[in-house]
Biopython code that builds the backbone (N, CA, C, O; Angstrom):
import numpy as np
from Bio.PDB.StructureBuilder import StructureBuilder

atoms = [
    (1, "UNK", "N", (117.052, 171.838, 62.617)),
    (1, "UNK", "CA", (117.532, 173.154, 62.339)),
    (1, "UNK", "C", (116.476, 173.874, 61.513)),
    (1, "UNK", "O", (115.646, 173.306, 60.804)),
    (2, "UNK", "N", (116.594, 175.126, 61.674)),
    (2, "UNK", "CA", (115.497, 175.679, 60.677)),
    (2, "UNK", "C", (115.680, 177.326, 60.603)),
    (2, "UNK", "O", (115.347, 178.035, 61.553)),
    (3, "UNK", "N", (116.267, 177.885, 59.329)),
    (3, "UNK", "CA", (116.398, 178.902, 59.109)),
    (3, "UNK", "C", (115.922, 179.528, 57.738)),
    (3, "UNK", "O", (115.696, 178.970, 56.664)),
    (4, "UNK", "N", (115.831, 180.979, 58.135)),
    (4, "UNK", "CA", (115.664, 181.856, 56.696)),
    (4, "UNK", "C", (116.492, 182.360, 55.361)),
    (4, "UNK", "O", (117.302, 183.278, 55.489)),
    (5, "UNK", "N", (116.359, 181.984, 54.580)),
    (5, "UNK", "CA", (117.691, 182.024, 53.817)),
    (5, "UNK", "C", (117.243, 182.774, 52.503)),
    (5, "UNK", "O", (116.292, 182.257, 51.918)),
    (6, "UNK", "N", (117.725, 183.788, 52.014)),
    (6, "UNK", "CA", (117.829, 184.553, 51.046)),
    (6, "UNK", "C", (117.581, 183.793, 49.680)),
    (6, "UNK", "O", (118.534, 183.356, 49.034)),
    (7, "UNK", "N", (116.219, 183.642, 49.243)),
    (7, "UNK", "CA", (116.563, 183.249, 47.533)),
    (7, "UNK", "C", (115.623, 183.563, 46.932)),
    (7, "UNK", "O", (114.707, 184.284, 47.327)),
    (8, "UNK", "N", (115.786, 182.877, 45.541)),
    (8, "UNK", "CA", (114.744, 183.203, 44.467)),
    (8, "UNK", "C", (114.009, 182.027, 44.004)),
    (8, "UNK", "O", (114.672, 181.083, 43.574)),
    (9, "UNK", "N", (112.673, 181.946, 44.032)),
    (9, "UNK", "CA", (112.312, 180.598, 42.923)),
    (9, "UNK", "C", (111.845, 180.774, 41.779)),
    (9, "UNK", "O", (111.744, 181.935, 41.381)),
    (10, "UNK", "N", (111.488, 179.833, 41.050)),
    (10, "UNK", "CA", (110.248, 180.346, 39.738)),
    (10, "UNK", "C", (109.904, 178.545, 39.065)),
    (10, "UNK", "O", (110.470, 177.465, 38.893)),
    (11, "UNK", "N", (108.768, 179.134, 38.911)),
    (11, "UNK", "CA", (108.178, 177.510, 37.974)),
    (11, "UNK", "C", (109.002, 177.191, 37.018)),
    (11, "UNK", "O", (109.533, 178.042, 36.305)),
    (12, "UNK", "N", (109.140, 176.291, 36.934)),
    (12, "UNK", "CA", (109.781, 175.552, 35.437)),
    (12, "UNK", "C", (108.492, 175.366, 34.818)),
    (12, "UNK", "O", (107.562, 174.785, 35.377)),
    (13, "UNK", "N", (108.440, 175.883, 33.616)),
    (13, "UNK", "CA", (106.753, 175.469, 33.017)),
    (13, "UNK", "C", (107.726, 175.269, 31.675)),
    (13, "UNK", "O", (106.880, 174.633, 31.046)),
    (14, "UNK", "N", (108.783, 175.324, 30.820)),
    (14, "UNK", "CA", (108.891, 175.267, 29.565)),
    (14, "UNK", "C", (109.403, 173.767, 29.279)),
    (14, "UNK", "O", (110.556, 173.363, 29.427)),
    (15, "UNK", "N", (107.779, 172.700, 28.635)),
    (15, "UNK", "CA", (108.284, 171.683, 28.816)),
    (15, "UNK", "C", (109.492, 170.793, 28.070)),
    (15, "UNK", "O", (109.654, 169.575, 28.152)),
    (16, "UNK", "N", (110.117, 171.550, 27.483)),
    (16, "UNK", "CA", (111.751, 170.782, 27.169)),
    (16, "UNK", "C", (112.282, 170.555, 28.363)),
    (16, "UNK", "O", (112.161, 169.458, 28.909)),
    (17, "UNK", "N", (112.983, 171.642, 28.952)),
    (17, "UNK", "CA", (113.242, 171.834, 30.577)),
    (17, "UNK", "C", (112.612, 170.861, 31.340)),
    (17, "UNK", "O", (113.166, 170.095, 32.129)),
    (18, "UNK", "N", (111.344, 170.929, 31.053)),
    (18, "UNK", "CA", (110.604, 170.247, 32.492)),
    (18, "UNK", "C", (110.786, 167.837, 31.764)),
    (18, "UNK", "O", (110.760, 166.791, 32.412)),
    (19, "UNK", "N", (110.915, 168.091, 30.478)),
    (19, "UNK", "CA", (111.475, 166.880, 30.503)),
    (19, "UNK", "C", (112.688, 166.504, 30.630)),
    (19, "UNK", "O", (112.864, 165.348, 31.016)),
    (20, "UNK", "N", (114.300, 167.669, 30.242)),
    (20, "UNK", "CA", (115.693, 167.297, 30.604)),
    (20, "UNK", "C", (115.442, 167.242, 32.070)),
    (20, "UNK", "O", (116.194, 166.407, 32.571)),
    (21, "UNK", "N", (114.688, 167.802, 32.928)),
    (21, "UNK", "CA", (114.843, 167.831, 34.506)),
    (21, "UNK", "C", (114.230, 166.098, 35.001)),
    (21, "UNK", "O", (114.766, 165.140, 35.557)),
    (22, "UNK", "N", (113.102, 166.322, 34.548)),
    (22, "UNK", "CA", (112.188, 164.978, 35.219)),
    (22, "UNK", "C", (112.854, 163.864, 34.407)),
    (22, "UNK", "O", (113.232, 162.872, 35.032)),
    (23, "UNK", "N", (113.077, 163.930, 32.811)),
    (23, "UNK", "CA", (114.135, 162.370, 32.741)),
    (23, "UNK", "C", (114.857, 161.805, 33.828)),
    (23, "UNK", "O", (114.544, 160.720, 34.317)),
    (24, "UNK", "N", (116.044, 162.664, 34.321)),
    (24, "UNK", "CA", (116.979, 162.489, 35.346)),
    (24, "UNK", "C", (115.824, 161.936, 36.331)),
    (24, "UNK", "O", (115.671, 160.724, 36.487)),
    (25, "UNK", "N", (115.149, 162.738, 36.879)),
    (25, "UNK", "CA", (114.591, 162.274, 38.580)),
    (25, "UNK", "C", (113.868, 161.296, 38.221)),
    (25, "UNK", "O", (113.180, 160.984, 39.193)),
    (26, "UNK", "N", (113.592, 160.473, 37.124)),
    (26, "UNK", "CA", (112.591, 159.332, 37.122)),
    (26, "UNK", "C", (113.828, 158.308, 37.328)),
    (26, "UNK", "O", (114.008, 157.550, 38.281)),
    (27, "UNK", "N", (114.596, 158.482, 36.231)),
    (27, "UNK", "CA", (115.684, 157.260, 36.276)),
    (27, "UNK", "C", (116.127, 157.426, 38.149)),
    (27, "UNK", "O", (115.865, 156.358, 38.701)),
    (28, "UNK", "N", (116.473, 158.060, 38.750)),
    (28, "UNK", "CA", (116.892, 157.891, 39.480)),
    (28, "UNK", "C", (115.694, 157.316, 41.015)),
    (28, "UNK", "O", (116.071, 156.490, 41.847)),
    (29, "UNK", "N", (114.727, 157.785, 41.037)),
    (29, "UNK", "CA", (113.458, 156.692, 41.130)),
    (29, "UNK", "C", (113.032, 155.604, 40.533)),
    (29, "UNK", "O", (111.995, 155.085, 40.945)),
    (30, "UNK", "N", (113.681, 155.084, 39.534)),
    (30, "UNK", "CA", (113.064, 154.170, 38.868)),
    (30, "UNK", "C", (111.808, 153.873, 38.590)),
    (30, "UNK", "O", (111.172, 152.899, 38.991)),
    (31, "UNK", "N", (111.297, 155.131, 37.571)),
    (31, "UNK", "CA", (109.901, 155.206, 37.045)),
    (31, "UNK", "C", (110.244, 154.654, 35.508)),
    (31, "UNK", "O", (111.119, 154.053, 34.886)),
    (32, "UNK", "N", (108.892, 155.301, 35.328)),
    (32, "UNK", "CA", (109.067, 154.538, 33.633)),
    (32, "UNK", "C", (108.173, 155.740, 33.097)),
    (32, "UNK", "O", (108.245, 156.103, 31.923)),
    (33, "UNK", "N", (107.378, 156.298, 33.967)),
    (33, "UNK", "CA", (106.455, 157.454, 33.453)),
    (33, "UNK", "C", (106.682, 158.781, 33.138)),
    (33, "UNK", "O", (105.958, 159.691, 33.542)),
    (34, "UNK", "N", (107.710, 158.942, 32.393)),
    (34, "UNK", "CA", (107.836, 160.592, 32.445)),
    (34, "UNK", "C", (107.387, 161.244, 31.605)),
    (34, "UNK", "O", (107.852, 162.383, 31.625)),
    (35, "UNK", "N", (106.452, 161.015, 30.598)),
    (35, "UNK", "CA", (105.561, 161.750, 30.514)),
    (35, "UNK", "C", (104.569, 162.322, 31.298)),
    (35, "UNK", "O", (104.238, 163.508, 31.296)),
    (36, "UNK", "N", (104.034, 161.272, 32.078)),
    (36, "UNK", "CA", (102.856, 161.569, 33.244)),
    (36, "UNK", "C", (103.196, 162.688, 34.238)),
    (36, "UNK", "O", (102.430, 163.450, 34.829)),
    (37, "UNK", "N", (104.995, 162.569, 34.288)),
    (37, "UNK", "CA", (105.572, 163.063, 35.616)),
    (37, "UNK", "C", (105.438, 164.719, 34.805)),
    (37, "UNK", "O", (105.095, 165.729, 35.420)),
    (38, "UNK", "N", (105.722, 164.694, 33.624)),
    (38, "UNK", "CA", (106.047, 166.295, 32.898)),
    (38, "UNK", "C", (104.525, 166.882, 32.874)),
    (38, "UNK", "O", (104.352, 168.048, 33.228)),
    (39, "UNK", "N", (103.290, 165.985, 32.410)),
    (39, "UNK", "CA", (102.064, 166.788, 32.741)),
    (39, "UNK", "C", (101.534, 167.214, 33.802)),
    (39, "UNK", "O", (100.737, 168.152, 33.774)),
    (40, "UNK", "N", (101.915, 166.544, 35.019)),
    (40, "UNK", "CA", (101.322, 166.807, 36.020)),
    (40, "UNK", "C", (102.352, 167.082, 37.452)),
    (40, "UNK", "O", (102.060, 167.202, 38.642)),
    (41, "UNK", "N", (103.134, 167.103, 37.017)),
    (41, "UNK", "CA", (103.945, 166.832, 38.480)),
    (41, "UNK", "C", (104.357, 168.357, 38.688)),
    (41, "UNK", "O", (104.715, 168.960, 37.676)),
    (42, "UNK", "N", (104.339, 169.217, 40.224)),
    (42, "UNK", "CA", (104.616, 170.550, 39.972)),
    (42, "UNK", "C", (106.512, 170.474, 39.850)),
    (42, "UNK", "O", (107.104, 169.395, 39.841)),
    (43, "UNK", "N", (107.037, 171.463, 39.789)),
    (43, "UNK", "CA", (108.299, 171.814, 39.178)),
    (43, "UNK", "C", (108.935, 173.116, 39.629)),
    (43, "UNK", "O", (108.431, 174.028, 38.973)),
    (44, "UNK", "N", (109.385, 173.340, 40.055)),
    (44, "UNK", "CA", (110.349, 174.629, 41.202)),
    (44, "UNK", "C", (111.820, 174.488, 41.065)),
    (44, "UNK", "O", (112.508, 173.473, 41.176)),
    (45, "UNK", "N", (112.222, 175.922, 40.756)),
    (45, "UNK", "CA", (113.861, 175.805, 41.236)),
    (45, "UNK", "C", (113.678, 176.782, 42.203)),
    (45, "UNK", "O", (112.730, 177.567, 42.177)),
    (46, "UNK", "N", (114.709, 176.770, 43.223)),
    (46, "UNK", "CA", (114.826, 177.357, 43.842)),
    (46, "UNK", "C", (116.827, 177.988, 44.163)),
    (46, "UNK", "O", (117.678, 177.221, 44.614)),
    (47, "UNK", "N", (117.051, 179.143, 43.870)),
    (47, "UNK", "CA", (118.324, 179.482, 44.066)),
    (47, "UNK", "C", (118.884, 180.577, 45.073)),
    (47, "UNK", "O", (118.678, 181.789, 45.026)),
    (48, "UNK", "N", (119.944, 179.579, 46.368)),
    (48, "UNK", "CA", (119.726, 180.578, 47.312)),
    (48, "UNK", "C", (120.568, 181.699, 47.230)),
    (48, "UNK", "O", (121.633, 181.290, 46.768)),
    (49, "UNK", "N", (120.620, 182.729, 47.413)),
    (49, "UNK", "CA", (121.411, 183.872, 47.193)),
    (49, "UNK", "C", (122.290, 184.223, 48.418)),
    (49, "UNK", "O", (121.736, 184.301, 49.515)),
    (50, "UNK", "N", (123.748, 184.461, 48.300)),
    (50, "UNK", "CA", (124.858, 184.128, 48.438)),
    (50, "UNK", "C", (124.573, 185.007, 49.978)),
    (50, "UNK", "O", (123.950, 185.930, 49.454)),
    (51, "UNK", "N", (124.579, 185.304, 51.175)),
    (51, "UNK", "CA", (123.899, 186.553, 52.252)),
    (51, "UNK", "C", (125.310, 187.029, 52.620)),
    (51, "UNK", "O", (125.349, 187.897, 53.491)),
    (52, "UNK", "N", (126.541, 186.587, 52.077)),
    (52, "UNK", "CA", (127.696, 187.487, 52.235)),
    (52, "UNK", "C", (127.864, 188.744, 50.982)),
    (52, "UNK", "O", (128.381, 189.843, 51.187)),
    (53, "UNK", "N", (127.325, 188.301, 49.741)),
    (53, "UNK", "CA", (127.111, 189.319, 48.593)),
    (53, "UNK", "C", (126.416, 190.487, 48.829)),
    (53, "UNK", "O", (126.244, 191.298, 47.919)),
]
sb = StructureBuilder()
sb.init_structure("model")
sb.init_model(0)
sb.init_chain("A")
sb.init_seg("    ")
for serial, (resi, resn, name, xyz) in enumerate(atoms, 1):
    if name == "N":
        sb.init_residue(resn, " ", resi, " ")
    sb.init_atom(name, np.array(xyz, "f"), 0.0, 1.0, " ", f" {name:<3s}", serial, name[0])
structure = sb.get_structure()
């Protein structure tokens, strides 16, 4: 499937954020590095906007 869908993104660069986010996704990969993951790893939200609104 593959469609166009209405949204917004933006970097996560503020690294508190970017460590409450990447804690979670390491444990759930089972890393051990999340520091490494917060300096270097890129970081995106993306939120799709509602196309009945």
């Amino acid at each position: 499937m593959r469609a166009d869908l209405p949204g917004r993104a933006r970097i996560v660069s503020d690294p508190a954020e970017r460590q409450s986010i990447l804690e979670t996704v390491a444990r759930n990969w089972n890393r051990t590095d999340v520091d490494a993951m917060v300096q270097h790893s890129p970081l995106i939200e993306v939120q799709l906007e509602d196309p009945a609104a």
